[in-house]
C-alpha positions in Angstrom: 0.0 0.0 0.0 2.4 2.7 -1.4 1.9 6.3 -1.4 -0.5 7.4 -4.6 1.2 8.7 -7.6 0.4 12.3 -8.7 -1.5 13.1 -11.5 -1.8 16.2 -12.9 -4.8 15.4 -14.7 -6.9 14.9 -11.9 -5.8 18.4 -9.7 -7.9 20.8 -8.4 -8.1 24.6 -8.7 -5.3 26.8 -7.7 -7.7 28.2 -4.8 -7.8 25.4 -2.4 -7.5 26.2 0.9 -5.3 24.0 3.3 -7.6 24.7 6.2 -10.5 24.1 4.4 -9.8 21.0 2.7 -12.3 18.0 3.1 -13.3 14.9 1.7 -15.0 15.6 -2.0 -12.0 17.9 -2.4 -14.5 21.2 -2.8 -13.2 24.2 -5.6 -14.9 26.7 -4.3 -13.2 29.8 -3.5 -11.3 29.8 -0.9 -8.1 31.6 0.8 -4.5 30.4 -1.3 -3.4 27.0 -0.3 -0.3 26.7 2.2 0.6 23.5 0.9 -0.6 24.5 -2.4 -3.2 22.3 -4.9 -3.6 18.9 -4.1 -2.7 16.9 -7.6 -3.5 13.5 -6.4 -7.1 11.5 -8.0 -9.5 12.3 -5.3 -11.3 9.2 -3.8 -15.1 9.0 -3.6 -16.2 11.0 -1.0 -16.4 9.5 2.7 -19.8 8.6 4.3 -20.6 11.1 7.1 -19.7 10.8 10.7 -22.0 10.9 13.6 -19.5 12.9 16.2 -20.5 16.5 17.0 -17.7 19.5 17.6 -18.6 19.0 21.0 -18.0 15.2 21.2 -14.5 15.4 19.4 -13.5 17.5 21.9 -14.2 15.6 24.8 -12.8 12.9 22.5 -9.5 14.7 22.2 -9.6 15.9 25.6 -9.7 12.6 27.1 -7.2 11.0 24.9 -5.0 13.5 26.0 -5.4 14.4 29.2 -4.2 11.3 31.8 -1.7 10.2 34.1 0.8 12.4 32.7 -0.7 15.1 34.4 0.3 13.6 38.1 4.0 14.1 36.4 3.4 17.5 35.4 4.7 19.4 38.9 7.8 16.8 38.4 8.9 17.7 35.1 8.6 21.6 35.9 10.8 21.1 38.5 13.4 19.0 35.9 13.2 21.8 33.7 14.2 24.4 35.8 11.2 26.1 37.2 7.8 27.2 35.8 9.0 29.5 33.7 11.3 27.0 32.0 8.8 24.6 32.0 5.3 26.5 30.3 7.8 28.3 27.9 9.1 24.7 26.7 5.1 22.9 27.1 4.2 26.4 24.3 6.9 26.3 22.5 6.1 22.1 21.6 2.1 22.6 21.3 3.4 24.9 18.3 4.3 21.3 16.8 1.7 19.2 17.9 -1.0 21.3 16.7 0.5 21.4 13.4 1.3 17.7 13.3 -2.1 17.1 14.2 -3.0 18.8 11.2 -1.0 17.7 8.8 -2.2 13.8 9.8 -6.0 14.9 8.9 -4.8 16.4 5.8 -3.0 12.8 5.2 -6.2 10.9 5.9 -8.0 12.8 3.5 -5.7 11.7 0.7 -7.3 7.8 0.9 -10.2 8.0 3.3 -7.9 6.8 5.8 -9.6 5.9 9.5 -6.7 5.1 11.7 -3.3 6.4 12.4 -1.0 3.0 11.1 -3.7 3.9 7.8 -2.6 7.0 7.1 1.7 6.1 7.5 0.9 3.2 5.3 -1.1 5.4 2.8 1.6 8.2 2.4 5.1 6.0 3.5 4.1 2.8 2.6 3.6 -0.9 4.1 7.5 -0.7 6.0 6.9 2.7 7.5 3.8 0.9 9.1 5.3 -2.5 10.3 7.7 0.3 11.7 4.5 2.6 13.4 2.7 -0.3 14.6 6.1 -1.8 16.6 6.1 1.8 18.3 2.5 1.5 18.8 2.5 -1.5 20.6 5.7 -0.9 22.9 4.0 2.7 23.4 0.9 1.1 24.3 2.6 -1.2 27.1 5.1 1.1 27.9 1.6 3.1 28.8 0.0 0.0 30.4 3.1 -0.4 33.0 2.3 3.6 33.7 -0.6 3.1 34.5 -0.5 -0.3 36.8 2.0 1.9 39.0 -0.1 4.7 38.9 -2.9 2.4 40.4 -0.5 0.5 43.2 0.7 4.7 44.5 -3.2 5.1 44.7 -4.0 2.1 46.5 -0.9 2.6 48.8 -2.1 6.0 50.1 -5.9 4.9 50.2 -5.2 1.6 52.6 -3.4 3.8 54.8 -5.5 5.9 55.5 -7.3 3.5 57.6 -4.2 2.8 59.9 -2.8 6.3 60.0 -1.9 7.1 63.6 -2.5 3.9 64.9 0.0 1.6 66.3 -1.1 -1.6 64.9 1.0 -2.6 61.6 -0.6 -2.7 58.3 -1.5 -5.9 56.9 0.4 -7.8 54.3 -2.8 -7.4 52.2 -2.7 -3.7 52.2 0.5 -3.7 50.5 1.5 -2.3 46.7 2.9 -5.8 46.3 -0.5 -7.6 47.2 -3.3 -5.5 46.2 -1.7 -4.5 42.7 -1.4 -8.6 41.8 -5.4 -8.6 43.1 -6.4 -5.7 41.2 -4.8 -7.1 38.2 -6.3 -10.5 38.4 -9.5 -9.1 39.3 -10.4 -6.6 37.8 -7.9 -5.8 34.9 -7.4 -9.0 33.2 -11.3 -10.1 33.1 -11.6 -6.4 31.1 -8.8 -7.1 28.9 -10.4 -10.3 27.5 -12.9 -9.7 25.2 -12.7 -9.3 21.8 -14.1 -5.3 22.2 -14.1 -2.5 24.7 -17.1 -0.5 23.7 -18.4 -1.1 27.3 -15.5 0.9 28.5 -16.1 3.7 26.4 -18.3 5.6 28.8 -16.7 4.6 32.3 -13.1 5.6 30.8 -14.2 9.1 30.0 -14.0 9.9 33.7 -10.6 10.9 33.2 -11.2 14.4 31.5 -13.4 14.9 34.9 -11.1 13.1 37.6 -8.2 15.6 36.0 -9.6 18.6 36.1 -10.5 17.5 39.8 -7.4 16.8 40.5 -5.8 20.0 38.8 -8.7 22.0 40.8 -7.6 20.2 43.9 -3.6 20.9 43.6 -4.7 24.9 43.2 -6.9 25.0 46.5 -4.7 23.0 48.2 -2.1 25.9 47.3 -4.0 28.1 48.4 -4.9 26.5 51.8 -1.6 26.1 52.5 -0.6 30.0 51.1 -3.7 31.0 53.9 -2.3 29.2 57.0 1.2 30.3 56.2 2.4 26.7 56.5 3.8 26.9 52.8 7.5 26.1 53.0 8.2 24.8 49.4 11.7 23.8 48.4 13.0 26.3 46.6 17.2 25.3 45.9 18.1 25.3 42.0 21.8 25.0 42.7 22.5 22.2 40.4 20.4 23.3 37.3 21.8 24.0 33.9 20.5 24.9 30.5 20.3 20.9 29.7 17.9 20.4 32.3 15.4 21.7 30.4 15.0 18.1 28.0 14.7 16.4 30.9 10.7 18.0 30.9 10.4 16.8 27.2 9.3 12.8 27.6 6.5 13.9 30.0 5.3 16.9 27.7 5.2 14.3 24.6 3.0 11.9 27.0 0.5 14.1 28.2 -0.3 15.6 24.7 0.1 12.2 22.8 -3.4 11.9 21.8 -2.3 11.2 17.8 -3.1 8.0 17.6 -7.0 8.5 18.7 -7.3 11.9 16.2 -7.8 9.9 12.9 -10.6 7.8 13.7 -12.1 11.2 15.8 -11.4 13.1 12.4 -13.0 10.3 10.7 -16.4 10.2 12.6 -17.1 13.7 12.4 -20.1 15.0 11.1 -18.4 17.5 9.0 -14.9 16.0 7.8 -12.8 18.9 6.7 -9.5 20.3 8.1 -11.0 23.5 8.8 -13.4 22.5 11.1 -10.8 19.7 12.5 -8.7 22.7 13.4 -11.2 24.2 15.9 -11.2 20.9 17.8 -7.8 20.7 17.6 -7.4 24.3 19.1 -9.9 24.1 21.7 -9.0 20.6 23.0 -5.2 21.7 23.3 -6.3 25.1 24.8 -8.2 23.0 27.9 -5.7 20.4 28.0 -2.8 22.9 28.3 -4.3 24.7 30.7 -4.8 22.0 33.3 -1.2 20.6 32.7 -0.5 24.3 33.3 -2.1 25.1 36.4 -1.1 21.9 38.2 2.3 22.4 37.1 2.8 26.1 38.2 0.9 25.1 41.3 2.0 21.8 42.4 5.9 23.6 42.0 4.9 26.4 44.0 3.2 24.1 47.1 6.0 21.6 47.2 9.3 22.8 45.3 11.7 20.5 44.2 10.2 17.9 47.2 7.3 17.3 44.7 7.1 13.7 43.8 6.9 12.4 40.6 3.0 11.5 41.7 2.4 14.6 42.6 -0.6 12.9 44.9 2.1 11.1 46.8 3.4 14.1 48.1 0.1 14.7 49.9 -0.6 13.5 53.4 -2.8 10.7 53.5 -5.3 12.5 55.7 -6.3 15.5 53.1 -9.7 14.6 52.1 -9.7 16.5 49.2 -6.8 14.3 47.9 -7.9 10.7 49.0 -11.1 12.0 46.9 -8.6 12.7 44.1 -6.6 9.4 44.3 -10.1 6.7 44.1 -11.4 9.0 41.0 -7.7 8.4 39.1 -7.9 4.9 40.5 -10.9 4.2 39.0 -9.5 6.2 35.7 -6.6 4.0 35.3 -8.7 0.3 36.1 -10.9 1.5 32.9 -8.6 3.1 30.8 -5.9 0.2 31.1 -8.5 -2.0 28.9 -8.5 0.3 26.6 -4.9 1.0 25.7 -4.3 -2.6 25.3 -6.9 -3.5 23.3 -5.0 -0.8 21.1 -2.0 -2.7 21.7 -3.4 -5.9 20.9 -5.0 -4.7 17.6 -1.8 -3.6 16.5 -0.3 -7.3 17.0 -3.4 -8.4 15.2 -2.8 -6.4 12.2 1.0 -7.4 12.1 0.3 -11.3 12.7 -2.2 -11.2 9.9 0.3 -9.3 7.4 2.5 -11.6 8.2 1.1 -14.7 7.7 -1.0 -13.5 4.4 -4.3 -12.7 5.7 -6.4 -9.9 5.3 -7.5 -7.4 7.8 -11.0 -8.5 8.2 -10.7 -12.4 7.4 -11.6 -14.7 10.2 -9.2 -16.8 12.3 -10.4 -19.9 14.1 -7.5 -19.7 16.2 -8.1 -15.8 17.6 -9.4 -16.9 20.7 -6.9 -18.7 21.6 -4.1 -16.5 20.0 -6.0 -13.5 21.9 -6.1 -15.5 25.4 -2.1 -16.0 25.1 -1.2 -12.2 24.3 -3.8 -10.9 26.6 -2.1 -13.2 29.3 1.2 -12.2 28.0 0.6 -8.3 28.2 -1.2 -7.8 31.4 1.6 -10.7 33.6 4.8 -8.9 32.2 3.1 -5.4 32.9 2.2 -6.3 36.4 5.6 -7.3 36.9 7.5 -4.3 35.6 5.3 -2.1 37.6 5.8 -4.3 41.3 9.3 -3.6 40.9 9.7 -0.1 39.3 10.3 2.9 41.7 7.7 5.4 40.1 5.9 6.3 36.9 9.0 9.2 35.8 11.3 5.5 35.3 8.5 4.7 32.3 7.5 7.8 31.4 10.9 8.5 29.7 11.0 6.3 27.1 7.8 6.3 26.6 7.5 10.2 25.8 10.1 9.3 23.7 8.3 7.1 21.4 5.7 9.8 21.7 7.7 11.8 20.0 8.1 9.7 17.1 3.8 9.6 16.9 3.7 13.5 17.1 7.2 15.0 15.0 8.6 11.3 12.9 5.6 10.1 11.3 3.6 13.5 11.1 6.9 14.7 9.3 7.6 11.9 7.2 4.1 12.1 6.1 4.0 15.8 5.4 7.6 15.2 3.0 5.8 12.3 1.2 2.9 14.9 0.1 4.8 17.8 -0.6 6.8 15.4 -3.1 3.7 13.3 -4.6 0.7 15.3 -3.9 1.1 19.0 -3.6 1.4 21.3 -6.8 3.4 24.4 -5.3 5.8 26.7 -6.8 9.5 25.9 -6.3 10.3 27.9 -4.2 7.5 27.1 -1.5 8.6 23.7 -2.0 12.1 23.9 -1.0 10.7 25.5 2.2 8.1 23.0 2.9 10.5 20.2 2.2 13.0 22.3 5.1 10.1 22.2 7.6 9.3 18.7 7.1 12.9 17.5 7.4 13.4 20.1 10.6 10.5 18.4 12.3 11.3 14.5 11.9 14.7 15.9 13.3 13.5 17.3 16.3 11.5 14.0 16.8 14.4 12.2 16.4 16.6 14.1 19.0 13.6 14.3 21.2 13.4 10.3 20.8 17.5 10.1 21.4 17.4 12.7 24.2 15.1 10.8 25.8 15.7 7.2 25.8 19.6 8.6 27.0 18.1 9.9 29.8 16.2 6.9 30.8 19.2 4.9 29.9 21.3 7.1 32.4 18.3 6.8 35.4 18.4 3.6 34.6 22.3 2.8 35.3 22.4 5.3 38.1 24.1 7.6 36.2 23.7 11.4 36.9 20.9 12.7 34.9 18.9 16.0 35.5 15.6 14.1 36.8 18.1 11.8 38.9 19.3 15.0 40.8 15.9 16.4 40.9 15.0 13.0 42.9 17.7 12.8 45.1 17.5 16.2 46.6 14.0 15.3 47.2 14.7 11.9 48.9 17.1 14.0 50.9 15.1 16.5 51.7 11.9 14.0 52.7 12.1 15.1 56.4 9.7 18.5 55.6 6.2 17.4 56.2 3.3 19.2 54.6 0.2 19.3 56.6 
């Protein structure tokens, strides 16, 4: 499934408008093309969608917004401050908007409905074997955030019943025993069946446990600000103009949400860049701003004591916050199902090009086959996330691979239809071709950047996060009340 051949006899008027380009490939009058005309033999057009404006947002907002924002207060503090931090968070929504954009564009070229669809359609069958690896190490890498995610939660919920008491906690209120249960339990009876529709409505608490949870970390702020018992940690000795990439992997995390905006694009009621954009902006504009606010807030309560859960850091008697930990509990038991289904699907599709079957043929063996990955997936998750310290270990290589979803593919894309499916003048083509290259470069030293640093963390080695960690580990002794 190559990339389509241009053909000149088949392009469009010299007044198509990037923003406005949709399905039947309109000519009406529009502003000048940024790309310029699209020279490619349009496809029929694409049956209509059933999701509103509204309901692609949420979409988007949900897809984006997760436990990334928990790490948020973390990475400020690894890039230097608040400052550091929103200035670097801007400066990369410049690129994931446009990437975004450019991947609807894409989809438009051949109908496509998912995000290994559109690689495939513009880079060809390699570039998605190569997408669909990422996906699926992504999608565990995600999976093993998550299950840690849970156990912190759990930890700080079972105490609560034994705080201040001298009996000792019981083995079965332990990470190590109630993450196995959970898992069992709960988890792996949701991961088995062959869909997750069910889940689609109890995962969508997320948007409304984080914007809790990012309400929470302000008022707490303020609380504290009130009864003057705000003593944040405030030393920066050790920071230096690298420390900034050390915010990068979690940034790429918390605004991955590429892989869910081509089948959202696809649904919609009116399928055209244009009106793809206004999603775009407005779900980015609410997801920024509550990575924003419990960034800034959760580094001005805490300092560089923060954890890298910032609900951790809490006491376990606050209320307010054991309120916040059961909602993102009960966020990450549905949401779990969900990003491994995606996983799985992705093994599906690169068993069956393997072995010569179509996408839609039936397998007499998929139970079975389905039964051993699903096994697989959720036993070697569960033990990754027993023995890893916190969710900033994962969330470095996997922001990395994030990267790849939201600069790489976007970019390679974007070169493959400048060369085969743009009509442009010369000169606006030697630029475009620039951009493009500039932004699978920054993907791939984001990638680079960031898999070194978890390689570093990893060894012991001194990294920027490492430092951050220590000096709160050595600094533990301030309690926050």
């Amino acid at each position: 499934m190559g990339s389509l051949n241009a053909d000149s006899n088949h392009s469009i008027g010299d007044n198509e408008s990037f923003l406005n380009t949709s399905t039947d490939y309109n000519t009406d009058d529009e502003n000048v093309s940024l790309l310029g005309t699209i020279s490619s033999h349009p496809y029929p057009p694409a049956e209509e969608g059933k999701t509103s404006f509204p309901g692609a947002v949420f979409i988007v907002v949900n897809a984006c917004i997760g436990a990334g924002l928990l790490n948020f207060p973390a990475a400020y503090v690894a890039a230097g401050g608040p400052i550091a931090g929103v200035a670097l968070q801007l400066g990369l929504l410049v690129f994931i908007i446009s990437s975004l954009l450019v991947l609807a564009l894409c989809a438009d070229i051949r109908r496509s409905s998912t995000y290994q669809d559109v690689i495939s359609s513009m880079c060809g069958k390699k570039a998605r074997a190569c997408c669909e690896i990422c996906i699926i190490l992504y999608c565990f890498g995600a999976s093993v955030t998550f299950l840690i995610v849970i156990a912190d939660q759990t930890d700080k919920i079972l105490s609560l019943a034994y705080y201040q008491s001298e009996q000792t906690a019981p083995f079965w209120s332990t990470r190590q025993f109630m993450l196995p249960v959970l898992t069992v339990f709960v988890l792996y009876p949701l991961c088995l069946p062959r869909k997750v529709d069910f889940l689609k409505y109890p995962s969508s608490v997320g948007v409304f446990a984080s914007l809790y949870v990012c309400a929470v970390i302000i008022i707490n702020y303020d609380i504290k600000k009130a009864s003057h018992t705000l003593k944040p940690n405030m030393n920066d000795h050790y920071y230096s103009w690298t420390s900034i990439f050390a915010a990068v992997p979690t940034i790429c995390f918390g605004f991955q949400c590429h892989l869910s905006s081509i089948p959202v694009y696809a649904s919609l009621k009116r399928r055209n860049v244009g009106n793809f954009s206004r999603i775009v902006l407005t779900a980015m504009a609410i997801s920024s701003t509550a990575y924003i606010l419990s960034g800034v807030f959760g580094y001005l309560t805490f300092g560089y004591d923060v954890c890298p859960d910032i609900l951790k850091t809490y006491p376990t008697t606050n209320i307010s916050i054991t309120i916040a930990r059961m909602m993102i509990l009960v966020n990450m038991l549905t949401t779990y199902p969900v990003l491994h289904y995606c996983g799985r699907l992705a093994l599906e599709t690169m068993y069956k090009s393997i072995v010569g079957m179509e996408s839609d043929d039936e397998d007499p063996h998929e139970f079975r086959r389905r039964f051993l990955e699903t096994t697989s997936w959720v036993l070697l998750s569960l033990l990754l996330a027993v023995f890893l310290p916190n969710i900033q270990v994962v969330i470095s290589p996997i922001g990395g691979l994030a990267a790849l979803f939201i600069f790489v593919f976007p970019g390679l894309c974007l070169l493959q239809f400048i060369f085969k499916h743009s009509a442009t003048s010369e000169r606006k083509r030697k630029v475009l071709i620039t951009i493009s290259v500039g932004i699978v470069a920054v993907g791939a030293f984001i990638f680079g950047s960031s898999v070194t640093l978890s390689v570093m963390e990893d060894a012991g080695l001194e990294s920027p996060i490492a430092r951050c960690l220590e000096e709160a580990d050595n600094s533990s002794h301030v309690m926050y009340f």
